[in-house]
LONU-831822 format. One record per atom (N, C-alpha, C): x, z, y; atom name; residue number from 1. Coordinates in nm, 4 decimals, always signed. Each point is the difference from the previous one (the first is absolute). Layout:
BEGIN
X,Z,Y,CA,NUM
...
end
This chain:
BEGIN
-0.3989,+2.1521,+2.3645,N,1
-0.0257,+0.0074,+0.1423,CA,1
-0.1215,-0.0860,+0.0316,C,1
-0.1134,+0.0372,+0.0921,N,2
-0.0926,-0.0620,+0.0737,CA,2
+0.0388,-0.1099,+0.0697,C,2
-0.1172,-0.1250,-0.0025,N,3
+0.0398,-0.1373,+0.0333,CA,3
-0.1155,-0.0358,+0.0107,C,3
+0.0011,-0.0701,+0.1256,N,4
-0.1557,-0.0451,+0.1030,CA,4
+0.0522,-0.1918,-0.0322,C,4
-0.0100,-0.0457,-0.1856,N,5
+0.0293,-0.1192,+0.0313,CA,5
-0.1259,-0.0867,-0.1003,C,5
-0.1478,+0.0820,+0.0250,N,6
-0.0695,-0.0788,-0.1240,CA,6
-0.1305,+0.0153,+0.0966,C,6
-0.0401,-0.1158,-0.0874,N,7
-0.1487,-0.0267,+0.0663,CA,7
-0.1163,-0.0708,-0.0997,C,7
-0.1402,+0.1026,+0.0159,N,8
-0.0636,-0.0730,-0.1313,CA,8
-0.0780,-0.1072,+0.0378,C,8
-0.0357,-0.0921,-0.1203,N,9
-0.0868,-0.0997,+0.0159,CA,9
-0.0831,+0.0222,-0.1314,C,9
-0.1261,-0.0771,-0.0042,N,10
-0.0745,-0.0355,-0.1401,CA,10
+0.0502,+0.0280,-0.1105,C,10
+0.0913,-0.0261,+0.0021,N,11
+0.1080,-0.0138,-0.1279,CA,11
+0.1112,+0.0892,-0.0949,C,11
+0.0158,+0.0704,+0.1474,N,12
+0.0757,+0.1106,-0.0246,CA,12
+0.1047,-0.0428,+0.1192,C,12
+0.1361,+0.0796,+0.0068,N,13
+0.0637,+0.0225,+0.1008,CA,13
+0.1353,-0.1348,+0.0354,C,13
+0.0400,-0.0227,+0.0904,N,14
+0.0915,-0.0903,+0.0384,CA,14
+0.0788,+0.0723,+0.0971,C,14
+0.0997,-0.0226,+0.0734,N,15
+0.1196,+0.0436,+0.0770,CA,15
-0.0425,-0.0727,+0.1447,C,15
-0.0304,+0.1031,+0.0909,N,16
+0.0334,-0.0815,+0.1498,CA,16
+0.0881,+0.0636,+0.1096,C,16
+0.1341,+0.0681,-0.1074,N,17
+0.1089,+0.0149,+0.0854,CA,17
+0.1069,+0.0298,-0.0948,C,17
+0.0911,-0.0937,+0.0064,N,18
+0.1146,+0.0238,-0.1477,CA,18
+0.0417,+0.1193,+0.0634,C,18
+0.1099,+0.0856,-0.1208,N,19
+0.0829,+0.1200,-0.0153,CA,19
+0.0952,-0.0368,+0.0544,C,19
+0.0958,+0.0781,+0.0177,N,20
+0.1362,+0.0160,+0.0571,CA,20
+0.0648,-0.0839,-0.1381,C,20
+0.1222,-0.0592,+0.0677,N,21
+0.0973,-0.0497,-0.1102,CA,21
+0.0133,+0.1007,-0.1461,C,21
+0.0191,-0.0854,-0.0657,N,22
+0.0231,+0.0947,-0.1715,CA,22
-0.0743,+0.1495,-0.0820,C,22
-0.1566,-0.0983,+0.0923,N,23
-0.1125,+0.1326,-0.0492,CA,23
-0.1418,-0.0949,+0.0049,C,23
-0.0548,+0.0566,-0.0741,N,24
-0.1511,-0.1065,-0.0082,CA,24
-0.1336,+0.0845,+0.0235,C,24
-0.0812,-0.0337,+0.0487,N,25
-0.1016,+0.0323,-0.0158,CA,25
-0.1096,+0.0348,-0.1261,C,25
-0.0081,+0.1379,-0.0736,N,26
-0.1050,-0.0021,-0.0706,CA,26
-0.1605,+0.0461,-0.0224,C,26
+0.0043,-0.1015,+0.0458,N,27
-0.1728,-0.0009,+0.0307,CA,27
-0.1313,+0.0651,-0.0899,C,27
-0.0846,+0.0850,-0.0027,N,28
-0.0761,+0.0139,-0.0280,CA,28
-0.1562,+0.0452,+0.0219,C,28
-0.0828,-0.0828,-0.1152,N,29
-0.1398,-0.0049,+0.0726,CA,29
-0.1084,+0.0967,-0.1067,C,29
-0.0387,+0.0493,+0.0840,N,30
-0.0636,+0.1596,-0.0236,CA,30
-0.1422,-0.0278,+0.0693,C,30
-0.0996,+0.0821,-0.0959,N,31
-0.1511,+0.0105,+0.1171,CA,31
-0.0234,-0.0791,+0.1263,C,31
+0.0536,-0.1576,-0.0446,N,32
-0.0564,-0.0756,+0.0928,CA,32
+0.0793,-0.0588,+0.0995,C,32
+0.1546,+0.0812,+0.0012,N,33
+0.0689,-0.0020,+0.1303,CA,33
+0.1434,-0.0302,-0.0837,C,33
+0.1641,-0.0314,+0.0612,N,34
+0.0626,-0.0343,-0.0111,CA,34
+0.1088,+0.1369,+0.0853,C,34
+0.1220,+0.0551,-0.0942,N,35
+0.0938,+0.0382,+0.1041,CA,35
+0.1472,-0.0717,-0.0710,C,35
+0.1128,+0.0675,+0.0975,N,36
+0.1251,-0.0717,-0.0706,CA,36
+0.0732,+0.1149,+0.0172,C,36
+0.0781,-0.0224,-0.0869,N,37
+0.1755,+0.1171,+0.0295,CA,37
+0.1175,-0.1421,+0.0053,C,37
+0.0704,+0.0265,+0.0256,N,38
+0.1160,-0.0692,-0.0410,CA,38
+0.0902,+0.0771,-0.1044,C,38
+0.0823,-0.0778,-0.0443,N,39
+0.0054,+0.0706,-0.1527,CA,39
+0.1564,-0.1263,-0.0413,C,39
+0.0854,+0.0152,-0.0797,N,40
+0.0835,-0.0445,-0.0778,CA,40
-0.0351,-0.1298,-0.0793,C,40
+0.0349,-0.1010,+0.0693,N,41
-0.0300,-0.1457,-0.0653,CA,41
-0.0045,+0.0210,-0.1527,C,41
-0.1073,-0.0890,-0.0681,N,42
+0.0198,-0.0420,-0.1478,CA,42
+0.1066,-0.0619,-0.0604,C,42
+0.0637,-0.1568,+0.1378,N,43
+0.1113,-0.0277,-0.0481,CA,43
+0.1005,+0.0259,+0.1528,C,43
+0.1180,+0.0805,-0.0004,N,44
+0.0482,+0.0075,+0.1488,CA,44
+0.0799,-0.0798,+0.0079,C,44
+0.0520,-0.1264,-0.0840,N,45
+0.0427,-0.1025,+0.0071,CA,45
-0.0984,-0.0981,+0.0490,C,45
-0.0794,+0.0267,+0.0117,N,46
-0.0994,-0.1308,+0.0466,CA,46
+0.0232,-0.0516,+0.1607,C,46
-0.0297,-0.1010,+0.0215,N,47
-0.0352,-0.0304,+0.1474,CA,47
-0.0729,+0.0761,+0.0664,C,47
-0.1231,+0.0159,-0.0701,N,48
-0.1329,+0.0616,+0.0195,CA,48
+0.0060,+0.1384,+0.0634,C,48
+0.1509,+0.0687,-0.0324,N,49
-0.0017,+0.1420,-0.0365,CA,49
+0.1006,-0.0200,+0.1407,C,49
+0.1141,-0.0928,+0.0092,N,50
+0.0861,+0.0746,+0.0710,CA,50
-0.0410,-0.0691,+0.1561,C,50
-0.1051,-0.1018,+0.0072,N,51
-0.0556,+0.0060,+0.1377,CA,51
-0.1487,-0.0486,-0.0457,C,51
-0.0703,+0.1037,+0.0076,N,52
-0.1317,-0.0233,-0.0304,CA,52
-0.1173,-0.0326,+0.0711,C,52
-0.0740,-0.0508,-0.0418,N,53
-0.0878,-0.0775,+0.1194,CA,53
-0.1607,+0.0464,-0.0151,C,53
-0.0950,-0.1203,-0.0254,N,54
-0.1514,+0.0569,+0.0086,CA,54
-0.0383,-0.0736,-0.1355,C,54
+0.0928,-0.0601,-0.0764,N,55
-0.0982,-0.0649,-0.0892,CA,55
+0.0051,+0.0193,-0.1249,C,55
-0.0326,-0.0445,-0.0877,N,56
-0.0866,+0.0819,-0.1292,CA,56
+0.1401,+0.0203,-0.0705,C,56
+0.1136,-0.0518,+0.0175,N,57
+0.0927,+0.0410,-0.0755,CA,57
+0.0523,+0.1301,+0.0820,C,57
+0.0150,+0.0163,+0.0889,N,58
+0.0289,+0.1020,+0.0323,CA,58
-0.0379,+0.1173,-0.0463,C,58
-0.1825,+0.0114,+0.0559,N,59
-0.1012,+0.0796,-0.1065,CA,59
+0.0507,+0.0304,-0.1432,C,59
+0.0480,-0.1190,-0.0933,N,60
+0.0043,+0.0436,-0.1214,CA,60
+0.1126,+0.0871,+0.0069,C,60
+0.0829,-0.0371,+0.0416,N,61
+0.1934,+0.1087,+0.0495,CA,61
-0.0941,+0.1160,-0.0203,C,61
-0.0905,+0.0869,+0.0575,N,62
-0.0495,+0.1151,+0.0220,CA,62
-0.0757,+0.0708,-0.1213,C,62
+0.0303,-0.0781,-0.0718,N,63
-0.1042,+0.0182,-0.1344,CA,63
-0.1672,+0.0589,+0.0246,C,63
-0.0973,-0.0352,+0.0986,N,64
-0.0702,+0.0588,-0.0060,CA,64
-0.1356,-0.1153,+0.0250,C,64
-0.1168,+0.0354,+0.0699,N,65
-0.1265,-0.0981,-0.0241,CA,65
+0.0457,-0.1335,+0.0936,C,65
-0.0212,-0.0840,+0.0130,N,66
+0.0213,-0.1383,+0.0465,CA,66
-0.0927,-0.0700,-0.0087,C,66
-0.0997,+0.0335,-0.0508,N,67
-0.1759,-0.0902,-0.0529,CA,67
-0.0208,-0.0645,+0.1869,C,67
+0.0628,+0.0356,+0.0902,N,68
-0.0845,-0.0403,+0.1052,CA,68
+0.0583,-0.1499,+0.0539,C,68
+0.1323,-0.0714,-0.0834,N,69
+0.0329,-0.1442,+0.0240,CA,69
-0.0764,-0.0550,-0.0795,C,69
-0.0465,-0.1450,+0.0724,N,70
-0.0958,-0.0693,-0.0571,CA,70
+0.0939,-0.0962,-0.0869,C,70
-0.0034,-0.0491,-0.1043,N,71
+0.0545,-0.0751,-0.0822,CA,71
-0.0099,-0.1666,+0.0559,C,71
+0.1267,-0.0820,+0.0091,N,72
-0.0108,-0.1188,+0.0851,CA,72
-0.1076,-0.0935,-0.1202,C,72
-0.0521,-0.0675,+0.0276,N,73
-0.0765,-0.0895,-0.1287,CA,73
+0.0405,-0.1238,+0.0211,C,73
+0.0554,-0.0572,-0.0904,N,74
+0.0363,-0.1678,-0.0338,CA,74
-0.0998,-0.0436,-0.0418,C,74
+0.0231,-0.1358,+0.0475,N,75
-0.1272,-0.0920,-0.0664,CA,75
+0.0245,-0.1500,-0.0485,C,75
-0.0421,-0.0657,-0.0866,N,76
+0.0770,-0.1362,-0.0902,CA,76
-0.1427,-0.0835,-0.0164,C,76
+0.0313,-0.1148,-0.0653,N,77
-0.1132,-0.0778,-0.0001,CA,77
+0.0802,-0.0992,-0.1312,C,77
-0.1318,-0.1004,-0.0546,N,78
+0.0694,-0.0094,-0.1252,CA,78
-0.0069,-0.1639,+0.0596,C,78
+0.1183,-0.1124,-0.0550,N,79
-0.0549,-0.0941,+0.0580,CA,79
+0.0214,-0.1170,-0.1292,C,79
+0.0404,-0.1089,-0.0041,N,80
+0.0613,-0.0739,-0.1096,CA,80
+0.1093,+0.0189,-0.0682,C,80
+0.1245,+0.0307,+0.0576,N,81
+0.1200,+0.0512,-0.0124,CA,81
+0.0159,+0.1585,-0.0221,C,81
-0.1080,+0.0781,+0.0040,N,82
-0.0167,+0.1611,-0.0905,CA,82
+0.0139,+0.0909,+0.1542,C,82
+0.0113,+0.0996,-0.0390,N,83
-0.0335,+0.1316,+0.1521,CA,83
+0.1130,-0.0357,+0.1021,C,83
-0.0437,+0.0240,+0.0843,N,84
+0.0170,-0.0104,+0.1552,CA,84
+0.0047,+0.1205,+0.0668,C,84
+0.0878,+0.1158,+0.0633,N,85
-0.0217,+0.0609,+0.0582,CA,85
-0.0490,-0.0728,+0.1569,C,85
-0.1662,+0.0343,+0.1120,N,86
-0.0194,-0.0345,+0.0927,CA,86
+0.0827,+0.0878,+0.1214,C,86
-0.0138,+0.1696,-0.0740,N,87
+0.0159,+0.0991,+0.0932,CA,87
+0.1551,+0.0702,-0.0519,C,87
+0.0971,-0.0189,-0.0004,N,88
+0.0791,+0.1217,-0.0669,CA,88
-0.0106,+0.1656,+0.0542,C,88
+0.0292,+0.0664,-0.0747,N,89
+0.0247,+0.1398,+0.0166,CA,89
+0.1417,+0.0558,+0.0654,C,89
+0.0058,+0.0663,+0.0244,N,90
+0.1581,+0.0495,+0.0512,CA,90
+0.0990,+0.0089,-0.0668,C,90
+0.0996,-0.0566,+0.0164,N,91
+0.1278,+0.0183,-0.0755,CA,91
+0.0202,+0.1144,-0.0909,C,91
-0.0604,+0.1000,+0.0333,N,92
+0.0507,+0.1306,-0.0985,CA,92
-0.1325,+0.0174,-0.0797,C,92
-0.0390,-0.1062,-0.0207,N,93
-0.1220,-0.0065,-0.1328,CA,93
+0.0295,-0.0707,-0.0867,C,93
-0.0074,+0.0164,-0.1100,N,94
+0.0115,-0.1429,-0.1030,CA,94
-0.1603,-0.0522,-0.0384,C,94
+0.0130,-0.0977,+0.0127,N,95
-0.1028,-0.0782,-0.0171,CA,95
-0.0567,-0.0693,-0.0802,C,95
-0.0571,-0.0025,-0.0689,N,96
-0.0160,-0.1026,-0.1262,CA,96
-0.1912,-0.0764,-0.0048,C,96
+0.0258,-0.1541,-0.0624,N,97
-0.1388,-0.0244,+0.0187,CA,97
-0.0476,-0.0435,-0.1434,C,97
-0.1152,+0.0242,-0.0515,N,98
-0.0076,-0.0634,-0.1166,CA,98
-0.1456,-0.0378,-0.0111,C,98
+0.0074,-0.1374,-0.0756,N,99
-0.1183,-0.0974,-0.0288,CA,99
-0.1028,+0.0725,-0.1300,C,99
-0.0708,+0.0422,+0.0510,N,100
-0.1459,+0.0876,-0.0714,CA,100
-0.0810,-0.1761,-0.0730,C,100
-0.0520,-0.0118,-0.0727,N,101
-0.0805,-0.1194,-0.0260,CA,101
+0.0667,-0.0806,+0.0350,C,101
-0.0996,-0.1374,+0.0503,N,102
+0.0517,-0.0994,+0.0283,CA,102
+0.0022,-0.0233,+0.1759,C,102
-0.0458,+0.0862,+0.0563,N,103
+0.0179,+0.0477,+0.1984,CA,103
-0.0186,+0.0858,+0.0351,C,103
-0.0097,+0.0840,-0.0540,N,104
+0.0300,+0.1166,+0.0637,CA,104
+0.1159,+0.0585,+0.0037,C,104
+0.0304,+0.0725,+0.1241,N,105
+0.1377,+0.0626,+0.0134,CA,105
+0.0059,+0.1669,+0.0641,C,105
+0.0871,+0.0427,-0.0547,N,106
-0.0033,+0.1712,+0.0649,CA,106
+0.1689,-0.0342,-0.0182,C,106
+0.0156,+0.0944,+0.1186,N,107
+0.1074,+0.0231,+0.0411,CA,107
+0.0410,+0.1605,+0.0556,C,107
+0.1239,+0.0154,-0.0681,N,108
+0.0102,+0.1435,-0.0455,CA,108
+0.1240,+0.0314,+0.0899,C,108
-0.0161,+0.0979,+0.1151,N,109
+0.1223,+0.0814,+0.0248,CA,109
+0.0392,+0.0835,-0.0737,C,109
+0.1256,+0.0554,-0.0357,N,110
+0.0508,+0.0702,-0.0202,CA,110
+0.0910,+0.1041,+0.0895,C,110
end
């Protein structure tokens, strides 16, 4: 069934109107533009699935493009006592920081 719940950006497509309970949005981006169907969750046990909202987990429920959430970026700093997260990332990231040389630091969402 047809579903007016996607919208494109740079990136590809994101959600700016969740689905009805226990159906997801699957989004896809074609010649430039973005449409959606709603469609049968990936997991219908999920949260995601049985009240779904606008954000990238939701998107994924739909199995389809999602390129249009921007990825949160953490940031750390190295000090005497070893990495420091300054910025954390969102709870539903795992995070990890690791000491490159002797100061430099990259810090990796997952």
């Amino acid at each position: 069934m047809s579903s007016v719940c996607v919208r494109k950006t740079q990136n590809g497509c994101i959600i700016s109107s969740p689905s009805v309970n226990d159906t997801a949005c699957r989004c896809t981006y074609k010649s430039g533009s973005c449409t959606a169907v709603t469609e049968v969750c990936q997991d219908e046990e999920s949260r995601f699935c049985k009240n779904p909202d606008t954000t990238k987990n939701s998107c994924i429920e739909g199995k389809g493009n999602c390129g249009g959430y921007v990825t949160e970026k953490c940031d750390c700093y190295y000090n005497t006592n070893g990495c420091k997260l300054s910025k954390a990332a969102s709870l539903e990231q795992l995070v990890s920081a690791r000491l490159i040389g002797s100061s430099a630091i990259v810090a990796l969402v997952k």
